[in-house]
C-alpha positions as CSV (number, residue, x, y, z in Angstrom):
1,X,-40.9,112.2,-68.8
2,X,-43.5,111.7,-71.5
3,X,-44.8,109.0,-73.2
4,X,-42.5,108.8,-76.2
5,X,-39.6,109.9,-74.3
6,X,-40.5,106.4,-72.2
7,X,-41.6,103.8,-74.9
8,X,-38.8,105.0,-77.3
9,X,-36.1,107.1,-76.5
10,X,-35.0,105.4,-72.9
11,X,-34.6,102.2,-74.8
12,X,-32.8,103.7,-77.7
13,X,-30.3,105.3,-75.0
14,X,-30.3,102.1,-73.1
15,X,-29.3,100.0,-76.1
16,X,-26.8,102.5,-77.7
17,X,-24.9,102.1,-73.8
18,X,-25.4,98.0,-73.6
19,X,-23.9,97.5,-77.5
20,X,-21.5,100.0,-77.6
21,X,-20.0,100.9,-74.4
22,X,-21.3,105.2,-74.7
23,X,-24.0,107.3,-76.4
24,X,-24.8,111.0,-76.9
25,X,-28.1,112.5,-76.7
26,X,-29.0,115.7,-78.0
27,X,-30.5,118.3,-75.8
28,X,-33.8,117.7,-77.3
29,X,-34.5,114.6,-76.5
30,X,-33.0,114.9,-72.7
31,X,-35.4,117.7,-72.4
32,X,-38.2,115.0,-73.4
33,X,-36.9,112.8,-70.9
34,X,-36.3,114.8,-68.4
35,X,-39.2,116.1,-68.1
36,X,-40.5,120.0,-67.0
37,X,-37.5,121.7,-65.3
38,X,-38.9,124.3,-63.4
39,X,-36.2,125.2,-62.0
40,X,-33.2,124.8,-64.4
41,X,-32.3,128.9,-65.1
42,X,-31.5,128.9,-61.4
43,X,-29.9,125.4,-61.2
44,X,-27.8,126.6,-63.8
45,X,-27.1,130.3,-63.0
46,X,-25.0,128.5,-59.6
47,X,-22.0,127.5,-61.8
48,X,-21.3,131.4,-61.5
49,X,-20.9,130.6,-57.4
50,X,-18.2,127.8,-58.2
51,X,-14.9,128.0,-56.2
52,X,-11.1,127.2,-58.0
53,X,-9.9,123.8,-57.8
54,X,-7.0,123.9,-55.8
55,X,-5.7,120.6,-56.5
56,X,-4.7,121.5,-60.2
57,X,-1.6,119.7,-61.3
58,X,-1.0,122.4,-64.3
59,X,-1.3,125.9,-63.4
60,X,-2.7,128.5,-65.4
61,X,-5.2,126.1,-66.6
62,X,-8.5,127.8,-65.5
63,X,-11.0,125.2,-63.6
64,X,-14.3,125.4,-60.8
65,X,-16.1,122.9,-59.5
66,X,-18.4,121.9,-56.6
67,X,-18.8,118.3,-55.6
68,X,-21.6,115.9,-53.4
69,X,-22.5,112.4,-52.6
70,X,-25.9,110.5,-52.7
71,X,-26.7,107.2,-52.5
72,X,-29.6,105.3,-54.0
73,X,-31.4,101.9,-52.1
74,X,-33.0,98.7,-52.8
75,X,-36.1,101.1,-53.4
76,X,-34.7,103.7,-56.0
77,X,-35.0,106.4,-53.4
78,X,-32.3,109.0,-53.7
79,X,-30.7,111.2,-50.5
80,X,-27.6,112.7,-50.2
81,X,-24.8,112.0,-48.4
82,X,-22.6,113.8,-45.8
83,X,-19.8,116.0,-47.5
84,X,-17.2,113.8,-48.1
85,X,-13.9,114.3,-50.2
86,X,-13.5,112.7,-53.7
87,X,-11.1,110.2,-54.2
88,X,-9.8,108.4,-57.6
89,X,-6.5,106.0,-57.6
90,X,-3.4,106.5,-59.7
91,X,-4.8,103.7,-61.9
92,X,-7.4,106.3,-63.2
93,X,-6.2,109.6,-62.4
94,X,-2.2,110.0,-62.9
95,X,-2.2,113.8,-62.1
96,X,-4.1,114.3,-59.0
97,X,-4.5,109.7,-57.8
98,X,-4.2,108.8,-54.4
99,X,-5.4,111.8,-52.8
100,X,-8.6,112.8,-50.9
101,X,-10.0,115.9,-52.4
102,X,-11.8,118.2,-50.4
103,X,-14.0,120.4,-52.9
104,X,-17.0,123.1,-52.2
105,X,-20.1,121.3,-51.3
106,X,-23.0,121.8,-54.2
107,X,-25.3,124.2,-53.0
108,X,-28.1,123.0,-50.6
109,X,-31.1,125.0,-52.9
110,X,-29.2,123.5,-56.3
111,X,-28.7,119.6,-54.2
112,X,-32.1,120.4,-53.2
113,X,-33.8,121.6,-56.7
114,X,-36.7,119.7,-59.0
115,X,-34.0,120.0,-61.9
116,X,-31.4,117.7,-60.2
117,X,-33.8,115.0,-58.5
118,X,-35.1,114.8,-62.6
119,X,-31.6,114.4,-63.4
120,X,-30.6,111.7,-60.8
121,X,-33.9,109.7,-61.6
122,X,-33.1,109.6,-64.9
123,X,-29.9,108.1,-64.6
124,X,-30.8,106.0,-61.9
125,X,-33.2,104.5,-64.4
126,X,-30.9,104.1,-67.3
127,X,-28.5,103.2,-65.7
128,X,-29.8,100.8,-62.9
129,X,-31.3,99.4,-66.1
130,X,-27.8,98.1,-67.4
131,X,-27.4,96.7,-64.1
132,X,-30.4,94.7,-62.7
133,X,-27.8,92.8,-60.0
134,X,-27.0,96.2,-58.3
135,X,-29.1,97.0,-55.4
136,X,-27.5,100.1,-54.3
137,X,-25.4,103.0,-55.9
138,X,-23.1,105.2,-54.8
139,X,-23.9,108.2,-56.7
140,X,-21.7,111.4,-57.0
141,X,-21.9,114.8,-58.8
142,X,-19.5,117.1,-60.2
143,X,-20.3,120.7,-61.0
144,X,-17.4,121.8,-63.3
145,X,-16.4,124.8,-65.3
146,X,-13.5,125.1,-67.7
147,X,-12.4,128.3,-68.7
148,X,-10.0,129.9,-71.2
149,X,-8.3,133.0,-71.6
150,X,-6.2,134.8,-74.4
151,X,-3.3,132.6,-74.9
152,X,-4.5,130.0,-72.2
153,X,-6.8,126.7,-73.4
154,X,-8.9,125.2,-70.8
155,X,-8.4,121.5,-69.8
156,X,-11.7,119.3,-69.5
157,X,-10.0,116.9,-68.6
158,X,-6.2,117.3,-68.2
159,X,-5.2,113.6,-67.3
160,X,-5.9,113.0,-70.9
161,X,-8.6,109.9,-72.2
162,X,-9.3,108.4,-68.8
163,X,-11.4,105.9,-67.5
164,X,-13.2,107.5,-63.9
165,X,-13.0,104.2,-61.6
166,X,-16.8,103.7,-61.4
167,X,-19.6,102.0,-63.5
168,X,-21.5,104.8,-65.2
169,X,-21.1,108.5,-66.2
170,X,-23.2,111.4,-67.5
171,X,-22.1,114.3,-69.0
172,X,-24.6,117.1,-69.4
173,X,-24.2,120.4,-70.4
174,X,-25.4,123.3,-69.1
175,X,-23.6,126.4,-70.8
176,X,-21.0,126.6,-72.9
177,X,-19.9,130.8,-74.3
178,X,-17.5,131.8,-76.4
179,X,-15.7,128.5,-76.6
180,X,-14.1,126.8,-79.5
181,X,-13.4,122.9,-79.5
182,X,-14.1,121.2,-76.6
183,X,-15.1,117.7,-78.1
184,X,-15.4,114.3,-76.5
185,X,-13.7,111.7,-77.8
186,X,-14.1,107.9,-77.3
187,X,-11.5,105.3,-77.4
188,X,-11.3,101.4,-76.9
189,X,-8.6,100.6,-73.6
190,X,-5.9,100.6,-76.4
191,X,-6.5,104.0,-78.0
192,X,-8.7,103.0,-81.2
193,X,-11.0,105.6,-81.6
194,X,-14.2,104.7,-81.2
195,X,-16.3,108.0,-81.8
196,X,-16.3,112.0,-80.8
197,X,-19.1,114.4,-80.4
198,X,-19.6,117.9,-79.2
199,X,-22.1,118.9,-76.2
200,X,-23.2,122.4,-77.6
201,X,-26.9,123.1,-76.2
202,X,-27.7,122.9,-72.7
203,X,-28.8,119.5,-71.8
204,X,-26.8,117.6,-74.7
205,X,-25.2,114.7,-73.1
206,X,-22.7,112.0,-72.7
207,X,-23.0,108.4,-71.3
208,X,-20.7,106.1,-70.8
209,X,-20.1,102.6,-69.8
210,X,-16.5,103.4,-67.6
211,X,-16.2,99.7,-68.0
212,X,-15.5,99.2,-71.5
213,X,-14.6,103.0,-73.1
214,X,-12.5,105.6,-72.0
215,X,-13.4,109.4,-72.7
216,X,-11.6,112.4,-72.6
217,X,-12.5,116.3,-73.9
218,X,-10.1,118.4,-76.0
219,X,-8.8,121.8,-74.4
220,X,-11.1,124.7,-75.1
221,X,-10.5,127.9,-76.4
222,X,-11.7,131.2,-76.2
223,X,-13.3,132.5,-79.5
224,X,-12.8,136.5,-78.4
225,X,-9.9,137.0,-76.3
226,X,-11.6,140.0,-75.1
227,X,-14.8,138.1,-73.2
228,X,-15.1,135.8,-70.6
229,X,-15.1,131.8,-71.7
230,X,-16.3,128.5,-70.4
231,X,-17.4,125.5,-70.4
232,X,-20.0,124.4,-67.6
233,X,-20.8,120.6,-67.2
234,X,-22.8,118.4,-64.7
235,X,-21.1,115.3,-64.6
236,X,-22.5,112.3,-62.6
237,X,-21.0,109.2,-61.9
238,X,-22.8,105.7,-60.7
239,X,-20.6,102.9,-59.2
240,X,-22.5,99.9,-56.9
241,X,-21.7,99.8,-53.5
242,X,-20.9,96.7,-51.9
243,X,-23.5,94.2,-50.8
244,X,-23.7,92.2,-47.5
């Protein structure tokens, strides 16, 4: 992270989030502050090693993923946990609530890679920010690709606008061919819109206070029904583990 990045551009993030509940930051200033990413073609090239999700309510509707666990201490220092299944209630997720999900483990070179730590620092700092009472996090990562086909949309997110059941979420992007549509949309807990934006460039983002908005992602489709399509997406969610 440079200077600028520090003294202006984590604050401007961290006060869009406190007064409004989300924010989106273009790739350019992510790449600021993130920092040098030595590492990022490869970190990115591994959404091509993804496996199906298997726990798709609607079939035909194209999706990867892998998923891991970290947690983060009184200290800020970040290690990963043992594999461990993913698990949302039917409050937040009415397709696919109140079941342990088993998905591929992330990679241990990408869980592993300078790209990721930068990623997890960052948010850790943002959003550990909004949260000065939290002394520990349970952190978890989501590598996700959408993908469409001729005649077939691709569902970011197929239990419609959602809230995730944690405290904090990024969305980053990290490729996104041939794809039409594909936009996030905000909305208060009643519906009212409350703003939408598209993650086009790698590292364009999404943050979100899961507290306060829910988010959801129109289907995508393909622009040439002849080539492949998708959407790939790092998403990371924070929620505070108990104290005592």
């Amino acid at each position: 992270m440079n200077a600028q990045a520090d003294d202006v551009l984590l604050p401007l993030l961290r006060e869009q989030l406190r007064h409004d509940g989300f924010a989106f930051a273009k790739a350019d200033a992510m790449a600021s502050l993130l920092g040098q990413l030595p590492d990022f073609e490869t970190f990115a090239a591994s959404w091509e090693r993804l496996a199906p999700d298997t726990y798709l309510a609607a079939r035909g509707r194209q999706r990867r993923r892998r998923h891991a666990t970290f947690r983060v201490d009184e200290t800020g220092n970040i290690t990963q946990a043992a594999h461990q299944a993913h698990y949302q209630s039917l409050a937040y997720n009415t397709l696919q609530g109140d079941i342990e999900r088993w998905f591929e483990p992330v990679e241990p070179a990408i869980a592993g890679s300078a790209t990721l730590a930068a990623i997890l620092r960052l948010s850790h700092e943002l959003f550990a920010s909004l949260a000065a009472a939290v002394p520990r996090w349970h952190v978890e990562l989501h590598q996700f690709r959408i993908e469409a086909a001729a005649g077939a949309a691709g569902e970011p997110t197929p239990e419609g606008s959602h809230r995730d059941g944690v405290d904090y979420v990024l969305v980053l992007m990290i490729d996104r061919r041939n794809i039409a549509r594909g936009t996030t949309t905000i909305h208060t807990p009643d519906g009212t819109p409350l703003g939408d934006f598209t993650l086009v460039a790698p590292l364009d983002a999404a943050l979100v206070d899961d507290h306060r908005v829910f988010h959801g992602v129109t289907p995508v489709e393909s622009l040439d029904d002849t080539q492949p399509a998708h959407r790939d997406v790092l998403v990371v969610t924070f929620r505070a583990m108990p104290t005592g």
